[in-house]
N, C-alpha and C positions, 0 to 999 in steps of 0.2 A: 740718554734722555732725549724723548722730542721736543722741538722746538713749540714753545706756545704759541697758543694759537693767535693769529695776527693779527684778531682783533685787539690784542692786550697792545699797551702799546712800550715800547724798549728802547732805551735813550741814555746816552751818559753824557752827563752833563760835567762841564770843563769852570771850571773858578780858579782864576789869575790869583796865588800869591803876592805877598806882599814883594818878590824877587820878582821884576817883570822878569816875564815870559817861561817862567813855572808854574805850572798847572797843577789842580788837586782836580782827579776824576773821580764823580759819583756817580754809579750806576742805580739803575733802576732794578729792582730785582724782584723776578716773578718766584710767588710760591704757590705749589698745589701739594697733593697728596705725595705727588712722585719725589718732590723735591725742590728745587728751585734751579732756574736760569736767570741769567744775564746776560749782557752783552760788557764785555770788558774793557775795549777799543771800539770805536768807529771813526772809521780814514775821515768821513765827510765832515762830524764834528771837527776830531781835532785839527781840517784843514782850515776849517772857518774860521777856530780862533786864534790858528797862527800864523795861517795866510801860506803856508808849503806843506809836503804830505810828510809823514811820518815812514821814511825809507829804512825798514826793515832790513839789517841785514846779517845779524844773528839772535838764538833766542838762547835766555842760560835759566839755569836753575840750582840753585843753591839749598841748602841745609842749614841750621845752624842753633847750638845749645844755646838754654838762657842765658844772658851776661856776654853772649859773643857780640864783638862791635868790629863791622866790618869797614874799612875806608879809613881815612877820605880819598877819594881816588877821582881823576881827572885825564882828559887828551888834549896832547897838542893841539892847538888850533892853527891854519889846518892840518887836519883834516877835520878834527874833532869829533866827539862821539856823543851822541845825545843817548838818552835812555827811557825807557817808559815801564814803569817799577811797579808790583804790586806783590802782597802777600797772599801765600794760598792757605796758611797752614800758620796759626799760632797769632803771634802778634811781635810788632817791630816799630820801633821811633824811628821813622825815614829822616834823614837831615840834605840838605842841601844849601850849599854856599859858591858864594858869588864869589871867583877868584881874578875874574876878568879886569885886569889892570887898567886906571884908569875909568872903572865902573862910577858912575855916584852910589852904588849901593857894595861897594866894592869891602870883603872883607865880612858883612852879615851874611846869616845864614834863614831858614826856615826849618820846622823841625815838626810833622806831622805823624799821628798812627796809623800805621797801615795793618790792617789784620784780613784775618779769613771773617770774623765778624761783619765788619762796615764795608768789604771789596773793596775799598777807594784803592786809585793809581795816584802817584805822580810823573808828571811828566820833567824832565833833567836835563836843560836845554844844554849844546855848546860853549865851553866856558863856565862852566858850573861844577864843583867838587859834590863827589855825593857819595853819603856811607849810611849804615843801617845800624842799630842796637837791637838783638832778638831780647824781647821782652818775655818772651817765654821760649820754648823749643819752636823751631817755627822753620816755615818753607817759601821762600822768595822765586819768585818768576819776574826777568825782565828781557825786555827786547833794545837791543840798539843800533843806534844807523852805521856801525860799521865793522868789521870783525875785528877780535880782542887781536892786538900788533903791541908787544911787549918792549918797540921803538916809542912807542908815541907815550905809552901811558905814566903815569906821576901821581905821587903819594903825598901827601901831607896828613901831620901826626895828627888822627882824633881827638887828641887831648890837649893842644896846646892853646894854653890858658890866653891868648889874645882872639882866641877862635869865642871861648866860653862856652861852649855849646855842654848844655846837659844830656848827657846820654841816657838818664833813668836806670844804670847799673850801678851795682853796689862796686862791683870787681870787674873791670873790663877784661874779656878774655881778647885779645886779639895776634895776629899773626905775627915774626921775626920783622918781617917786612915794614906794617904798617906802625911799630914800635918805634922801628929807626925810623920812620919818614923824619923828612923836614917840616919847619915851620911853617909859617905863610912868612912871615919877615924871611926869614930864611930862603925859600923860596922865590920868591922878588928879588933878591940881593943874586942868586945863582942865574937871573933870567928867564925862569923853567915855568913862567905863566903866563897865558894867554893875552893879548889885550882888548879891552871892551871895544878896542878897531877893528882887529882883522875878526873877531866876531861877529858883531855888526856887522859887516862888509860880506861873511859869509849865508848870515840869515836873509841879507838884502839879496844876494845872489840866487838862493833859492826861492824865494820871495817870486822875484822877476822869471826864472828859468819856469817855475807855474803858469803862473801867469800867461807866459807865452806858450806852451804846451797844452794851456785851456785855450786859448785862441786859435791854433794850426788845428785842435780836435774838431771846433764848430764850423772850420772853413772847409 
């Protein structure tokens, strides 16, 4: 499909969660006879509203029957692994939870629809657990800042009733894995979460490493 033409104009707009520094993207979405475009990402939006770029450094795609709930799944920090999440295909209750130790928002989640319908993304900062419920048959595309290292990453159960989180399935299908994960109490208690410091500390990092990379570009 060609690009429309550039009079039209194409923009995804970024809206901060109730979880600072989670994002829901709205794209603008052109329709004509041929079908429609979008823009999905844009590096220069979401550098403005978080102040560092979005370093890509793998992309996955997923599958998944009605009733399947996949997550909660998280990384070390550091390194940490952010993600930028959208639906192609079907529909899906995105959740995300703040697990970053020592957060004030530590422990709540968000829980938004992402479908092939609305295109919205969210974006899944550092320090943030994130899992999906396929609401119907449905096809997930995400990108994250760093490749899947089966050292760093961590589970915690979908289901465990201090989380609360509604998944909108009747029967949750989910993996051996994600069954046995641990709690969030549980989790805390074994050491295996992040804390709202060395997160902080690493968005500050990136923050500034910008910053000065746009300064040495214009000198």
């Amino acid at each position: 499909m060609q690009r429309p033409n550039a009079s039209f104009k194409l923009e995804v707009m970024l809206h901060e969660l109730s979880l600072p520094g989670v994002f829901l993207a709205k794209p603008t979405i052109h329709s004509d006879e041929r079908g429609t475009f979008q823009e999905w990402f844009k590096a220069s939006t979401f550098e403005e509203a978080t102040g560092f770029p979005l370093d890509m450094q793998q992309g996955n795609l997923s599958t998944s029957r009605r009733g399947v709930v996949r997550g909660l799944h998280y990384a070390d920090v550091p390194p940490g692994q952010a993600k930028y999440v959208t639906c192609v295909a079907g529909s899906i209750r995105d959740v995300v939870v703040d697990v970053r130790l020592g957060s004030p928002t530590f422990g709540q989640h968000v829980a938004v629809e992402l479908s092939a319908e609305n295109r919205h993304a969210v974006f899944v900062p550092v320090g943030f657990a994130h899992g999906f419920a396929a609401l119907s048959d449905a096809t997930v595309m995400y990108v994250t800042t760093s490749e899947y290292d089966p050292e760093i990453e961590r589970e915690l159960n979908p289901c465990d009733p201090a989380l609360a989180i509604e998944w909108g399935v009747a029967e949750p299908i989910m993996s051996e894995k994600d069954v046995a994960a641990v709690s969030l109490a549980d989790a805390q208690s074994l050491g295996v979460l992040p804390t709202f410091e060395a997160c902080t500390e690493y968005e500050t990092m990136l923050r500034d490493a910008w910053v000065l990379a746009n300064e040495e570009a214009v000198q």
